[in-house]
C-alpha positions as a Markdown table, in Angstrom:
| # | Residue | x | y | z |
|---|---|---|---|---|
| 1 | Unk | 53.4 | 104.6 | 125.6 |
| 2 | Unk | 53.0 | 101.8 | 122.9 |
| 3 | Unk | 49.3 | 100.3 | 123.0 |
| 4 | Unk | 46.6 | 100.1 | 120.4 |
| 5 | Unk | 44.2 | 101.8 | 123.9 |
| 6 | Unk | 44.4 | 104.6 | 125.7 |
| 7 | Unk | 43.4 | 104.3 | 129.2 |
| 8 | Unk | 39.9 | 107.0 | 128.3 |
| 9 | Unk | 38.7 | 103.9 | 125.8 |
| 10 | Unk | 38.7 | 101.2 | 128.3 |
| 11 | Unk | 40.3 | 100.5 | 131.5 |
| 12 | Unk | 42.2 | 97.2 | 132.3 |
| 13 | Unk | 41.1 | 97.6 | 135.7 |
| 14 | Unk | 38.3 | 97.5 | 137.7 |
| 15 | Unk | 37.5 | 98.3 | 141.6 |
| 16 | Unk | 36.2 | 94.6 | 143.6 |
| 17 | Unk | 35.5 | 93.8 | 146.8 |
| 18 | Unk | 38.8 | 94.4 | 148.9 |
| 19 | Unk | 40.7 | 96.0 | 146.2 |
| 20 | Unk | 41.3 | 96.3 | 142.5 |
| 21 | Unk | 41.5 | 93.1 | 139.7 |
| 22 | Unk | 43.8 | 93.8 | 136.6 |
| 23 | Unk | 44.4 | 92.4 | 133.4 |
| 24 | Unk | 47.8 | 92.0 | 132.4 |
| 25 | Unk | 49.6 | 90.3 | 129.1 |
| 26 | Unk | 52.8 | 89.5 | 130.2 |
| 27 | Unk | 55.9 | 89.3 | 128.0 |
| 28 | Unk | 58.8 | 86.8 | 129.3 |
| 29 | Unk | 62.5 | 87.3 | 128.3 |
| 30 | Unk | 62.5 | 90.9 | 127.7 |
| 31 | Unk | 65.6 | 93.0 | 127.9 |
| 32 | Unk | 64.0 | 95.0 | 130.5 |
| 33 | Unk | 61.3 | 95.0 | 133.0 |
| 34 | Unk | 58.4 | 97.5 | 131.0 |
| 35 | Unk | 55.0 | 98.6 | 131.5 |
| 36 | Unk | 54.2 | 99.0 | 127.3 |
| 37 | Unk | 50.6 | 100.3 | 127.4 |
| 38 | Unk | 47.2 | 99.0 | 126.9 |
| 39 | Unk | 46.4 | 96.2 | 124.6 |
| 40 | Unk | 42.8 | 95.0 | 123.7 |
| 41 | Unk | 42.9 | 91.1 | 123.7 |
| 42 | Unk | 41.2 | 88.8 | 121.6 |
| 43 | Unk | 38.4 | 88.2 | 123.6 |
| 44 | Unk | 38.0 | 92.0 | 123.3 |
| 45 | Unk | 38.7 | 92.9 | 126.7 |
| 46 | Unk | 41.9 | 95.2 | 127.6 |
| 47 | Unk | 44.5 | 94.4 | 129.0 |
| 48 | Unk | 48.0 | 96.0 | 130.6 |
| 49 | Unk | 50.8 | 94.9 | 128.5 |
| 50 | Unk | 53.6 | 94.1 | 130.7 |
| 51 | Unk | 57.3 | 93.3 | 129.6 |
| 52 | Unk | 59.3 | 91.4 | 132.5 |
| 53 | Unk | 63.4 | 90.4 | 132.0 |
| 54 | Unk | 62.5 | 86.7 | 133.5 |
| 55 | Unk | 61.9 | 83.3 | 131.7 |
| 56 | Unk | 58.6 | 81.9 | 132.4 |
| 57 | Unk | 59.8 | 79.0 | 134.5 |
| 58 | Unk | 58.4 | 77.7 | 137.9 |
| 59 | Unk | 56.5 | 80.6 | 139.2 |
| 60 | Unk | 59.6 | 83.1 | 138.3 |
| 61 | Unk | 57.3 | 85.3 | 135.7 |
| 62 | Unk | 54.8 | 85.6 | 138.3 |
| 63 | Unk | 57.1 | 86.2 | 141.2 |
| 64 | Unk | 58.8 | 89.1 | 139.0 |
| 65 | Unk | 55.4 | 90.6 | 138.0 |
| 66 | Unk | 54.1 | 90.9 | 141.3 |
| 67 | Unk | 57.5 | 92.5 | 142.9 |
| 68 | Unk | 57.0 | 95.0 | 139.9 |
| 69 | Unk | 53.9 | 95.9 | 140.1 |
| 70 | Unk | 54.4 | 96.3 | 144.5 |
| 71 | Unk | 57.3 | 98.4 | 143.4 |
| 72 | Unk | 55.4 | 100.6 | 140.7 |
| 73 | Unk | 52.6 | 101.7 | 142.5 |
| 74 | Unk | 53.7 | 101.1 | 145.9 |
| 75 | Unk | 52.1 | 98.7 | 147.3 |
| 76 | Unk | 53.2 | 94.9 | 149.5 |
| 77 | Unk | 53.8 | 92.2 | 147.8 |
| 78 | Unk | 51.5 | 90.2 | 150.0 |
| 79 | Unk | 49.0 | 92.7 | 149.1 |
| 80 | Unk | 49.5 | 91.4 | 145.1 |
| 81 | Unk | 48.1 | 87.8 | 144.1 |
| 82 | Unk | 47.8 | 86.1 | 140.5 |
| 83 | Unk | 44.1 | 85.2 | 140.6 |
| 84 | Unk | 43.7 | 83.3 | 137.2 |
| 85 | Unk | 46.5 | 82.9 | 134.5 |
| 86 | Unk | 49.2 | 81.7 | 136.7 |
| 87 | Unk | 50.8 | 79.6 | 133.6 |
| 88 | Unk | 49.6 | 81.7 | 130.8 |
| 89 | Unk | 50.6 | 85.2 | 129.0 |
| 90 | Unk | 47.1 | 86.6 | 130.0 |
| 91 | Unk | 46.9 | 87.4 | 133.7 |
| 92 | Unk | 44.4 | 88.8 | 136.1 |
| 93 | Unk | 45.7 | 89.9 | 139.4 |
| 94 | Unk | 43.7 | 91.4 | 142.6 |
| 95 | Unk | 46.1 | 94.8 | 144.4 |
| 96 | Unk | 44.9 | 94.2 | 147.7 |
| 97 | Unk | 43.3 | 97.4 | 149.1 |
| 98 | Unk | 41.3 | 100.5 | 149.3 |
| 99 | Unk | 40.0 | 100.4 | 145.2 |
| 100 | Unk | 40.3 | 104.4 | 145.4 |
| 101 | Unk | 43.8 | 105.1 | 146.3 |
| 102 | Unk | 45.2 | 101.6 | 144.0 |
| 103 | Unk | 42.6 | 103.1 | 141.0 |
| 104 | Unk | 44.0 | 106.1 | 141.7 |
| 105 | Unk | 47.4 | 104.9 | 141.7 |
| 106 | Unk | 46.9 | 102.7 | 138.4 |
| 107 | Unk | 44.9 | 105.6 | 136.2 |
| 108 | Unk | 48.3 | 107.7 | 136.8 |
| 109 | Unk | 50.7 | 105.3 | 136.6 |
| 110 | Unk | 49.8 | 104.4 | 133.5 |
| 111 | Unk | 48.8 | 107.9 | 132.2 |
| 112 | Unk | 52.6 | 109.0 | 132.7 |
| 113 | Unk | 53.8 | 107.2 | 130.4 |
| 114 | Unk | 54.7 | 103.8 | 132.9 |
| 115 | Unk | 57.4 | 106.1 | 134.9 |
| 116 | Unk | 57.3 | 104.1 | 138.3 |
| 117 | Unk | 54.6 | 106.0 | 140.4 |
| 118 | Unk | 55.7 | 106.3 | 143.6 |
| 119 | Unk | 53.6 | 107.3 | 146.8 |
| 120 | Unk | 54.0 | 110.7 | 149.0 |
């Protein structure tokens, strides 16, 4: 997985009250939808990098990023909100939830190398 972090150094995600908030830098207009790695931004902070195939117009980044992220670690869509960044590159997101199972979920996710996880 491409990234200047590994997921040991610094997590992009933390557990909150009703779920999980992640950082995500999201990429428009990329040939493919792609989880890329960990990224630290320049506030210092990581972040997931995040590749998605749609432009950034009306919402449609957003929309895609949330169906792929319900997809990738199975969870709702409902269950997936943009909580700050709507109209920017950097994102942070709350995953609705129990903050074990989505942490869970996200640590391996992202430790296999961005195949899709999916749920037993």
């Amino acid at each position: 997985m491409r990234g200047d972090l590994t997921l040991g150094e610094q997590a992009p995600f933390a557990a909150e009250q009703g779920g999980v908030r992640l950082a995500v830098r999201v990429t428009p207009r990329a040939q493919r939808n792609a989880l890329v790695g960990i990224i630290r931004g320049r506030d210092g902070r990581p972040a997931l990098q995040m590749r998605l195939t749609v432009p950034p117009v009306e919402g449609a980044a957003n929309r895609a990023l949330i169906e792929f992220l319900a997809g990738s670690l199975g969870l709702r869509k409902a269950d997936i909100s943009v909580r700050s960044g709507a109209t920017a590159h950097l994102k942070v997101v709350h995953l609705a939830g129990d903050s074990a199972v989505i942490t869970a979920r996200l640590t391996q996710w992202i430790g296999a190398g961005h195949a899709a996880f999916r749920p037993p």
